[in-house]
N, C-alpha and C positions, 0 to 999 in steps of 0.2 A: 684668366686675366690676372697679371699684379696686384699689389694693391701698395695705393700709394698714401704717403699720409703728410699734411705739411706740419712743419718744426720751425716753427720761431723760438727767436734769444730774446729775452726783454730782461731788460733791467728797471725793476720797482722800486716806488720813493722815491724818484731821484727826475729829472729830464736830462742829465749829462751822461753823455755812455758812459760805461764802463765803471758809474759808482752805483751806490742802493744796492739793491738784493737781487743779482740772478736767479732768473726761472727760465724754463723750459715752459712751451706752449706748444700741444701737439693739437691739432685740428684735424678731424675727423679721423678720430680716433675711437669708431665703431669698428670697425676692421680686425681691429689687435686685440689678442687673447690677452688675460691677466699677467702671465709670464712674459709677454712681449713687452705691455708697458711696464713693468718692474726692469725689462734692460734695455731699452730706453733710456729710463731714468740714470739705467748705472749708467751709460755711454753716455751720455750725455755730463754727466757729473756735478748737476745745480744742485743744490739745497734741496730744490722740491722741482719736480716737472708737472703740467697742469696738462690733463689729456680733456680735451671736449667734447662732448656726444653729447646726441640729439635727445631733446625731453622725451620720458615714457609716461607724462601722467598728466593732467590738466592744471595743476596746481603750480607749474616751473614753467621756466623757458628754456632751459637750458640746463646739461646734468654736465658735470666737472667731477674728475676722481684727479686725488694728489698723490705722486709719488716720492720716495726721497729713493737715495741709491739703495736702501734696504729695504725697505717695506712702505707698504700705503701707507697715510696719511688720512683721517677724518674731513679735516678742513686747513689751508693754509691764506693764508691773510694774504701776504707780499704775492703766492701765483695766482690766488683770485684778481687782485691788480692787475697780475699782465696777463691774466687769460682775457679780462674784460676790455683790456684798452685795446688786444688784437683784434676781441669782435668788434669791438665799438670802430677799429680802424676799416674794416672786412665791410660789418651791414652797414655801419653808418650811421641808421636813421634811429633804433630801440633808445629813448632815454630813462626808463629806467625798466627793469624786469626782473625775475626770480632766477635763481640759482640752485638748483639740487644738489647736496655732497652727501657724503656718509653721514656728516654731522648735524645731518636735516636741510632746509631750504634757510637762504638769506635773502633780504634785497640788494639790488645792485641800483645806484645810480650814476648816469654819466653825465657830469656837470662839467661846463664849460664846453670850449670847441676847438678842434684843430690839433698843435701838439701842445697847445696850455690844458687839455681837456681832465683832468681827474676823475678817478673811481673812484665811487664810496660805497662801500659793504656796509648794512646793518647785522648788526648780531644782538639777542638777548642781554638783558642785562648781565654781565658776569657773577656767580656766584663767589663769594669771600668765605674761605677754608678758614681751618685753624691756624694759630700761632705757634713759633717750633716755640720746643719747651729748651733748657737752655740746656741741656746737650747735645741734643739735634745743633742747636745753632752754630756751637764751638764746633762741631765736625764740619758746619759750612767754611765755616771762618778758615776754619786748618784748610779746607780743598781749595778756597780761592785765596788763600795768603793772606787775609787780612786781618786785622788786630779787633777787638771789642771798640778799642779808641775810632776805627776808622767809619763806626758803623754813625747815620743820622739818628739820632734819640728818639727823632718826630716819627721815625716811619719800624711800624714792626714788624720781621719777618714773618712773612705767613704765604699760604699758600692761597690761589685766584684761580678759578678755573672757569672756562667757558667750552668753546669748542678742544682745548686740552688744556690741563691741568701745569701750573708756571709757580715755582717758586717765587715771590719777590722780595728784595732784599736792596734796603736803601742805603747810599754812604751819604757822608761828607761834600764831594768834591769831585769834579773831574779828575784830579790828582789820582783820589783812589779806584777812576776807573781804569787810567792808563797806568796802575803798577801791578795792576790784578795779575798773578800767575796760578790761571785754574789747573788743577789736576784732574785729566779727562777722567783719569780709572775712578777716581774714587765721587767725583761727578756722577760716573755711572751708577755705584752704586748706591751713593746717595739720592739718586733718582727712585730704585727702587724701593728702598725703605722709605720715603717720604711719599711715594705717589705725584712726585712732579717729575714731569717730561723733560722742563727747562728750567735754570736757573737764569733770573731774570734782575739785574742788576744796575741802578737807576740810581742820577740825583738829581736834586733842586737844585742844584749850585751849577747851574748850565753855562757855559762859556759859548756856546752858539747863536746867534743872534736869532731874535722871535722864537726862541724854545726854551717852554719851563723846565723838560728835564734833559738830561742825556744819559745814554744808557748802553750796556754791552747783556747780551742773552751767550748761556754756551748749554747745546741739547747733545752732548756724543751720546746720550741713551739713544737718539733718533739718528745716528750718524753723521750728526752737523755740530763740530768742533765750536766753534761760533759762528750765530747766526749776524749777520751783517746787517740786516735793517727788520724787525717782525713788526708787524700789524698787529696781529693776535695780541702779543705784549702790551702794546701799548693800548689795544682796549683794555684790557686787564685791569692796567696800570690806571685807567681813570676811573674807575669804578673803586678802585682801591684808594687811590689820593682823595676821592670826593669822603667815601666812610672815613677817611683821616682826618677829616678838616683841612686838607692840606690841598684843597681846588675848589671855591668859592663859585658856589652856585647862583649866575647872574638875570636866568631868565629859563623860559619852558628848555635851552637847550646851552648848556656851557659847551666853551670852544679852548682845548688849548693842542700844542705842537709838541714835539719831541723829536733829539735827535738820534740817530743811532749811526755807527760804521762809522766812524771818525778814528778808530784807533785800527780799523783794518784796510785804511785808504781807499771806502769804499762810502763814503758820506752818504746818509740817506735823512728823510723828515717824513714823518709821520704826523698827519691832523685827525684829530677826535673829538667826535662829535658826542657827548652826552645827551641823550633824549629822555623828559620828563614826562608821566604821564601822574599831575599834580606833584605830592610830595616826594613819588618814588622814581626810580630808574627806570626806565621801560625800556634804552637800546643804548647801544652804542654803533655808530658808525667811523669807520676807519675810513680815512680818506689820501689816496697820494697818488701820485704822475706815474707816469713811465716812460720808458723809453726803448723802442724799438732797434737791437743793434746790427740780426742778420735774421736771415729766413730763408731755409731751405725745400727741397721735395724728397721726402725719402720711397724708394719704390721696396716691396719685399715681396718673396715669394711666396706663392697660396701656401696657407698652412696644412 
């Protein structure tokens, strides 16, 4: 017999087609060898493809591996979103449940109903890296074009990692997100000497309404030039603004927004949920929409 497998397109962060961060959602995706969902991923040509198959252990509900068109992926934030808004669209009734990846298990919840409905992933607190020291810094500055003048004072480069490891690096102004001109090679190789996957680049000075920051991520070590709306990031990011001083702890759980893909006509918003447990951080959850744009059936032949 064939084996057939279904391929949804969603667009996360966003409920308007065609903006946020395209993923690939493959269901029932027990069928296909490793090298199959690796080309997939390339045919298909998202950021990341989100393949689904069925729990193998008591502790999940559900096991997800992420692909980009090169290689797997640990955990991806934006196709957790639309792997979950497909099932949430598919079973309907789960509102909240476990997720298995490489990068361990998260929770998922499905809050609200219908096409307002949001997923929210928790993940562990983020761990906070080091600070670059200042020649690492000026090699960032030289690879995205910007000056010492354009950087924010308040916020210090350094490196955030959770389910992967993200540069972050704060300016000024929206100004100096839309003049950034990264240089992917040396991006590249500045990923390997620093041990970040992504350069993640953020300010306070948001021109988007209801969002503290706005921001542009660029990962070409993962094969993604710029990333157009991340989750991942933006947990990061508040685990980082909270040790800065620079996000005011209101209650057991602060709430702020973020935008992203405004400068690749691809708008996205990301909500983050900080979770206290007393003084400390105990989670972060990522929260944002999606949007369903096509869905197909692919059939292949027995391997």
């Amino acid at each position: 017999m064939p084996r057939s497998i279904k391929i949804v397109q969603v667009d996360a962060f966003t409920q308007t087609l065609f903006t946020g961060n395209p993923a690939g959602v493959v269901l029932g995706a027990g069928v296909l060898r490793d090298e199959e969902m690796l080309a997939i991923a390339r045919e298909l040509n998202n950021g990341d493809t989100a393949f689904v198959l069925p729990a193998d252990g008591d502790d999940h509900d559900v096991r997800v591996r992420f692909f980009t068109p090169r290689t797997e992926s640990s955990f991806v934030g934006h196709a957790t979103i639309a792997a979950q808004y497909v099932l949430s669209e598919v079973q309907g009734s789960a509102r909240r449940l476990r997720q298995r990846q490489r990068a361990g298990i998260v929770d998922v919840e499905i809050r609200g109903n219908g096409s307002d409905r949001q997923i929210a992933v928790r993940q562990p607190a983020p761990v906070l890296g080091r600070e670059l020291n200042g020649r690492e810094k000026l090699a960032v500055l030289d690879a995205l074009a910007l000056s010492s003048a354009d950087l924010d004072p308040r916020c210090a480069m350094r490196l955030v990692s959770s389910a992967g490891n993200r540069l972050l690096i704060g300016v000024r102004g929206a100004k100096q997100l839309r003049q950034l001109k990264p240089d992917l090679n040396r991006l590249t190789t500045l990923s390997a000497q620093l041990g970040a996957s992504g350069h993640f680049v953020f300010t306070l000075e948001s021109d988007i309404e209801g969002c503290l920051t706005q921001s542009r991520m660029f990962c070409p070590v993962l094969g993604i030039p710029e990333d157009p709306v991340s989750g991942n990031a933006h947990g990061l990011l508040g685990a980082y603004l909270l040790h800065h001083g620079l996000l005011t702890r209101s209650s057991s759980c602060t709430h702020f927004s973020g935008a992203q893909g405004q400068f690749m006509n691809r708008p996205g918003r990301v909500d983050v949920d900080l979770e206290f447990d007393g003084d400390t951080l105990a989670g972060v959850w990522i929260i944002g929409s999606a949007a369903i744009v096509f869905e197909t059936t692919l059939t292949l032949p027995l391997p």
